[in-house]
C-alpha positions as CSV (number, residue, x, y, z in Angstrom):
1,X,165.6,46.1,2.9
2,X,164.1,47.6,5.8
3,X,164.4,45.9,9.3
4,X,160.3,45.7,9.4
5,X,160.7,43.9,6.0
6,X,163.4,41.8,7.3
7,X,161.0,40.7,10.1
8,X,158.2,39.9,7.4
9,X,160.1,37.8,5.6
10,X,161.6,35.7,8.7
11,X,158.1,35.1,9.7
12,X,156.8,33.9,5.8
13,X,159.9,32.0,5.8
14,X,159.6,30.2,9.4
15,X,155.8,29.6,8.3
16,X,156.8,27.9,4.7
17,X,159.8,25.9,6.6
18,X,156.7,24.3,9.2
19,X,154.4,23.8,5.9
20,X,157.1,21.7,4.6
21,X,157.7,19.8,7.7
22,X,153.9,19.2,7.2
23,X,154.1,18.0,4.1
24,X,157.2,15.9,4.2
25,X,155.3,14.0,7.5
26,X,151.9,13.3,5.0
27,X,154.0,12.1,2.5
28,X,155.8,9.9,5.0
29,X,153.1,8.5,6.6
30,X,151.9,7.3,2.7
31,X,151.7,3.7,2.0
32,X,154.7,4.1,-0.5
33,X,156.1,7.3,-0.1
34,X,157.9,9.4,-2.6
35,X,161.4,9.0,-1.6
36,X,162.1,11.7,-4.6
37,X,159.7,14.3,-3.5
38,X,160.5,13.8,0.0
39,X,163.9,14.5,-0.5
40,X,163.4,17.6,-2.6
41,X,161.4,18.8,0.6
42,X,163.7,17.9,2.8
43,X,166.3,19.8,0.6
44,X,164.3,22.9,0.4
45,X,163.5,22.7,4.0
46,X,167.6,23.3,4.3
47,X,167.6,26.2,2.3
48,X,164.7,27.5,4.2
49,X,166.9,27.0,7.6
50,X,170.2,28.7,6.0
51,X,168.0,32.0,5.3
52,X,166.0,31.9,8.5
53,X,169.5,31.7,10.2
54,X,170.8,34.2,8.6
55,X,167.6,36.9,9.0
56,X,168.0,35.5,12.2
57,X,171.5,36.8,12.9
58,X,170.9,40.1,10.8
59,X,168.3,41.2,13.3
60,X,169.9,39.5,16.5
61,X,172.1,43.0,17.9
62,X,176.0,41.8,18.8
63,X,176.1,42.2,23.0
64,X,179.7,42.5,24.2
65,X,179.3,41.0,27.8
């Protein structure tokens, strides 16, 4: 995977971790929420930060102060 791919897919992946921020607010803000789903999101939202993370510290260059 190229570095410019690398980049691509941080973005769709910071951009599919604030969707499901999104969504888990709407479903909160429900009369009777789906604890269930919520939790799923909230789940997948974790993954989403893991792989951002590490994308993150692929790209990041090591500086030796």
């Amino acid at each position: 995977m190229t570095e410019e791919e690398m980049r691509k897919r941080l973005a769709a992946l910071r951009i599919e971790h604030r969707d499901l921020d999104a969504a888990i607010d709407a479903l909160s803000a429900v009369g009777s929420p789906d604890q269930l789903q919520i939790a799923r999101l909230k789940k997948r939202k974790l993954m989403l930060k893991d792989q951002i993370a590490i994308f993150e510290d692929y790209l990041t260059p090591d500086i030796i102060a």
